[in-house]
N, C-alpha and C positions, 0 to 999 in steps of 0.2 A: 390162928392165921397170923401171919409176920403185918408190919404193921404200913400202911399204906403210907409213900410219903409225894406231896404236889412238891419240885423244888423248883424256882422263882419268885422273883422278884412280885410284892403282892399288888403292886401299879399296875402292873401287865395285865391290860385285856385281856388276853389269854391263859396266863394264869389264875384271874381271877373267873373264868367261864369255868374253869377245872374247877373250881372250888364248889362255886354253887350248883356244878351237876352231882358234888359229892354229897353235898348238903339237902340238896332233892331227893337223893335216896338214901339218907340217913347213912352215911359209911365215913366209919372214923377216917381221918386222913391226921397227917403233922405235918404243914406249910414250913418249908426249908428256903427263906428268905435270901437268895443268892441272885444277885444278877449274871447276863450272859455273859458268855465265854468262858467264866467259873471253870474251875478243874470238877469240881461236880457236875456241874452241869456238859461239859464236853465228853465227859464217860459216861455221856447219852443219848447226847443231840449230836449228829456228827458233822453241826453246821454250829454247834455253840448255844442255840437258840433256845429260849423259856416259853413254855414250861417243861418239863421230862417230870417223868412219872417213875417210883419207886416201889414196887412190891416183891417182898420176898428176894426171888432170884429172877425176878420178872424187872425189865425195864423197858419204859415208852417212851420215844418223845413226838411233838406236835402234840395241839390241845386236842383237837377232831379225834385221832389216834385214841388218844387218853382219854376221852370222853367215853368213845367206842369200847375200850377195854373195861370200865366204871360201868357202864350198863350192863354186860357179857355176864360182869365175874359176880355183881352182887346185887341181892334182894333190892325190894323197894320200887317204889310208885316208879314207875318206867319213862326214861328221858324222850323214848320214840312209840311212836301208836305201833299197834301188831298189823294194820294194812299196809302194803306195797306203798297208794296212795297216799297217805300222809307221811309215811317212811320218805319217799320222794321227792314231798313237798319243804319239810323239813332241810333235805338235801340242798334241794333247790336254795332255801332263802341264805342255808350256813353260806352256801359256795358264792352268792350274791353279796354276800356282809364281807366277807374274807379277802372277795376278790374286785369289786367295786367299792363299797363302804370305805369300810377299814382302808385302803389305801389311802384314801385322801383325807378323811374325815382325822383318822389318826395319826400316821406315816408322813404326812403332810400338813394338815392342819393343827393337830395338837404338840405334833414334835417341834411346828414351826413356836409354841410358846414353851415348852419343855426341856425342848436340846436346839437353842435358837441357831447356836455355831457366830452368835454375831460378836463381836469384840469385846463389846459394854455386856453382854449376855442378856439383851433385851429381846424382846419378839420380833424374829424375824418375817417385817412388813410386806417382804416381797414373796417369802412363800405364803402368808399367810393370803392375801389378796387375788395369788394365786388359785389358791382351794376353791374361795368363796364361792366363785360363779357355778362351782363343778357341784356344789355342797348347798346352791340353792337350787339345782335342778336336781338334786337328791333327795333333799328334806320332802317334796310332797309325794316322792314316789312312796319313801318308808312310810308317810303320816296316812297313806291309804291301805298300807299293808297289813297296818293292826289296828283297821276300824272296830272289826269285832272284839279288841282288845288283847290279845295274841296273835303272833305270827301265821300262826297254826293249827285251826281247828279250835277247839274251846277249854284249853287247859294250859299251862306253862310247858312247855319243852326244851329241847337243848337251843331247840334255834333262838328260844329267849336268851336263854343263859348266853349265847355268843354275842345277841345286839346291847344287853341294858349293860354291859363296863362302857360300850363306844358313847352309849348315850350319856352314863353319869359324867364321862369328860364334856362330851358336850353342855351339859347343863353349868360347868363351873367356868367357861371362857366364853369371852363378851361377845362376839360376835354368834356363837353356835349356840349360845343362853339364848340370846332375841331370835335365832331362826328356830327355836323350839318354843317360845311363848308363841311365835305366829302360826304353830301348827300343832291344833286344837287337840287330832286326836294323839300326836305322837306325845305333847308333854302330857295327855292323860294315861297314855299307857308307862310313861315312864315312871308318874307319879304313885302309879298303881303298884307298880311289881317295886320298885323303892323300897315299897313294905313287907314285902315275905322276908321273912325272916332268911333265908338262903342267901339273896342277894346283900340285904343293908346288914350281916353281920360278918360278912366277906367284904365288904367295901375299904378299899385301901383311906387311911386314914393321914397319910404323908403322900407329898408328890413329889417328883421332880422338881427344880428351878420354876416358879411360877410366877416368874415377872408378867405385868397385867393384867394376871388370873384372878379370876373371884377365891376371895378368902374360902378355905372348906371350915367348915365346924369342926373343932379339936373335941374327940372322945378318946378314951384309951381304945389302945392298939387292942382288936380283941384275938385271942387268945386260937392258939392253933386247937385244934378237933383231936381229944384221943379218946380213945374206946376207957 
């Protein structure tokens, strides 16, 4: 079988969800490190946009999409339950992270220390000040959401793999670091799944511009997935 390729940038939330759903079901992939708008990338996304997905003569783009077709085509521990009900629920929390969350938290919040747009290229104070209020009526909704310690029933699913990239941004800037220490069970589920190997060997180990941001820990870049 031709050989599966994730192409973006490995920073991307959402390119990073593609990965660790490939890594939950053991399926080789080779991470093709391009940011948007790429001529790679646009001879698949027909908005420019990361991640897109390469197999064979098959190509995806959107993570959701991509994620959907990673479950379809190959073996391995199942990214969704086989009932409607958890299928749905799953549904639910992606469409809540993507379309709630992820706006502000990331699109706003993280982009305001990442792609500040300010002269000096420091964080941008006014969007980030911005977010807070929206980001502290947020944090306790998510910190009840995975008391049980998943999103979803009582195993890792995709709706993980969609929320732990927004949260590892969260845990490395100051402001979204102290509104995770104050909520008990979100930094324990964070701290928890950190560890599976799917996640913390996919974890981008470069950032963007990170004026303000908490230093990351330098390990080698690890190494793309091949069969």
């Amino acid at each position: 079988m031709a050989d599966l390729e994730i192409i973006g940038g490995p920073a991307s939330n959402f390119v990073w969800m593609c990965r660790i759903a490939c890594a939950e079901k053991g399926v080789p992939y080779t991470l093709v490190p391009v940011m948007p708008h790429t001529p790679q990338v646009r001879a698949i996304h027909p908005l420019g946009k990361i991640p897109a997905l390469r197999h064979g003569n098959v190509t995806i783009a959107e993570s959701r999409a991509i994620c959907s077709y990673i479950e379809r085509t190959f073996d391995g521990p199942p990214l969704w339950p086989s009932d409607p009900v958890g299928v749905a629920r799953i549904e639910q929390w992606i469409s809540i992270i993507n379309t709630a969350i992820d706006p502000v938290w990331v699109r706003q919040y993280v982009a305001a220390y990442f792609f500040p747009g300010t002269p000096d290229g420091s964080p941008n104070r006014a969007a980030i000040e911005a977010a807070l209020p929206k980001m502290e009526a947020q944090f306790p909704v998510m910190d009840q959401a995975v008391a049980s310690g998943y999103l979803v029933g009582d195993r890792f699913t995709l709706a993980d793999a969609d929320f732990m990239p927004i949260l590892f941004y969260m845990s490395r800037l100051p402001e979204s670091a102290a509104l995770l220490r104050r909520h008990a069970r979100l930094a324990a589920y964070f701290e928890r799944h950190m560890t599976r190997p799917s996640v913390r060997d996919s974890a981008p180990q470069t950032l963007p511009g990170t004026a303000g941001a908490r230093p990351m820990q330098v390990r080698d870049e690890p190494r793309a997935v091949n069969a």
